[in-house]
C-alpha positions, 0 to 999 in steps of 0.5 A: 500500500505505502509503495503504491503511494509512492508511485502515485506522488507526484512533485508539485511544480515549483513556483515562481519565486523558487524558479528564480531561486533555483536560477540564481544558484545555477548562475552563481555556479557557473560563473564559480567554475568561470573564474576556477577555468580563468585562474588557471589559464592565467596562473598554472600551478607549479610543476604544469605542463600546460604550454606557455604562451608565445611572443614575437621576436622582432624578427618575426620568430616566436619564442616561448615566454619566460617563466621567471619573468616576476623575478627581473621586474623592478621591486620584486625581491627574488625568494630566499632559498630554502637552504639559504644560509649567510657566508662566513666572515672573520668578524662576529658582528659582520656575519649577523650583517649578512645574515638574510634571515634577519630583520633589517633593523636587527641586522644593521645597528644604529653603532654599526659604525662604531662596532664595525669601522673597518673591514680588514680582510679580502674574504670580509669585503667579499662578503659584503660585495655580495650583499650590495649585488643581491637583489633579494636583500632589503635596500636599508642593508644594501645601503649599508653594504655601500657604507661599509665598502667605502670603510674598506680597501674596496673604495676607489672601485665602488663607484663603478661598481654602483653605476654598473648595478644601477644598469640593471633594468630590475633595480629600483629607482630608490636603489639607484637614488642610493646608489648615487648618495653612495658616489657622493659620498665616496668622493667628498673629501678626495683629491680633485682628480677622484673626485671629477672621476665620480662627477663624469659617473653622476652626471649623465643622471641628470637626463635620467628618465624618473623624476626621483633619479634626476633629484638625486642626481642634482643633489649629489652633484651639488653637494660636490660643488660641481658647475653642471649642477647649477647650470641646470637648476639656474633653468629648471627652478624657472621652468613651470613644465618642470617636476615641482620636485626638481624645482624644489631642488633646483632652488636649493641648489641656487642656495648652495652656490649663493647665487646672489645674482638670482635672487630677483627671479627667486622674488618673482616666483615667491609671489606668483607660484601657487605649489605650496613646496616650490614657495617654501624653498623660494622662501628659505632660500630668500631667507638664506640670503638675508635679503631685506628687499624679501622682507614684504615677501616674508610678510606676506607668506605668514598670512598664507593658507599653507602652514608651510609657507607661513613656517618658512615666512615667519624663519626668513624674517628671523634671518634679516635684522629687526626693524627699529621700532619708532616711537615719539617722545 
């Protein structure tokens, strides 16, 4: 009896509230295995065999795709190796420097300086020869591998070195920025002949590409005294067109070389130019010179609506000398 029930039940049709329930899930399902077929395509899993897709070559012949492509992009640190271990060195303190496995900030101590000013063997230098070169380590110890490398008998052939790293297509430019305080560094305080040897290295960075670059390098070679630096910002500071971060630096420049003479120009741009930094440097600069004839400028400045430019109005006016005061007797 309850089986010829059974066959005798029949489903109720759904209505037409559970029809568009039943739809919406299918469509949700769909569109799941979609993104699964789309994430693989795009993302083979390691070990595929799937193969890879191909480019032209400029002659027309097509070759497969790199399959390590994220490890040459700029900023893409290569992964440490699982049997990573640090090189040996003759000094304690240098081996917990280059030990990859560590923080920056507990491999590099604020008296590095002091524990380590000089490195003494070819084996030490060597060392840190090759923390500088590896892309995977982090910039702050790469930085220091420069610092330390100028503290040794490696120094006369550093500069050389940086320009050829900074080449490398997958450098950073905040490495190549470093990599140009380094070449400053190695030359302030050296012969003249060392120190033109470093300048001829910097100065084709001027025309770099990336506005943080060219910053740098105008910075290290006006840090140098050299005349190419003020040659260029005597033209840059004026161009409106121009990255207001070379502007800025450029002003600064005309500061370092007390370029007197510019200061009627420097007036002219304090009173027209609307970016809050580029009025900042004029001003600090102005003040630099003790310019009297700024005084309305400086003024001025401290009613603006930047907090920055009325700082740099209220310390220039603290460079000129006060104004009598004029009473009646």
């Amino acid at each position: 009896m309850v089986a010829d029930d059974l066959k005798t039940k029949t489903v109720p049709p759904l209505d037409k509230r559970e029809r568009l329930i039943l739809t919406v899930v299918l469509s949700l399902l769909v569109v799941f295995v979609l993104i699964l077929v789309l994430c693989y395509t795009s993302h083979p899993p390691a070990g595929s065999t799937r193969n890879a897709p191909v480019q032209d070559e400029p002659g027309g012949k097509q070759v497969p795709e790199p399959t390590t492509q994220a490890a040459t992009k700029p900023g893409v640190r290569p992964p440490l190796p699982a049997d990573y271990s640090p090189p040996a060195t003759g000094a304690p303190m240098l081996g917990r420097v280059l030990d990859r496995r560590l923080r920056a900030d507990q491999r590099i101590p604020p008296d590095i300086t002091t524990r380590i000013p000089r490195l003494t063997s070819e084996k030490d230098v060597q060392a840190v020869l090759g923390m500088l070169r590896d892309r995977g380590d982090d910039l702050v110890a790469r930085n220091e591998a420069m610092n330390l490398l100028r503290r040794s008998a490696y120094k006369p052939q550093l500069p050389e070195e940086l320009v050829r790293l900074m080449k490398d297509p997958a450098e950073t430019d905040r490495f190549r920025s470093y990599c140009l305080q380094g070449m400053m560094t190695c030359a302030m305080g050296e012969p003249d002949a060392s120190k033109a040897r470093v300048t001829e290295l910097i100065e084709p960075y001027l025309a770099a590409p990336t506005v943080e670059v060219r910053r740098s390098a105008l910075r290290a070679l006006t840090l140098l005294d050299h005349p190419k630096a003020l040659e260029l910002a005597l033209v840059a500071y004026l161009n409106e067109k121009e990255d207001p971060e070379i502007r800025v630096a450029s002003i600064h420049t005309i500061g370092h070389f007390k370029k007197a003479d510019a200061i009627p120009q420097l007036r002219e741009v304090a009173a027209k130019e609307k970016n809050a930094d580029i009025r900042v440097a004029v001003i600090a600069v102005l003040g630099q010179f003790k310019d009297e004839g700024s005084r309305a400028l400086f003024e001025a400045a401290m009613k603006a609506n930047s907090s920055g430019v009325r700082t740099a109005g209220k310390a220039a006016l603290k460079q000129l000398a006060p104004v009598p005061e004029t009473g009646t007797k």
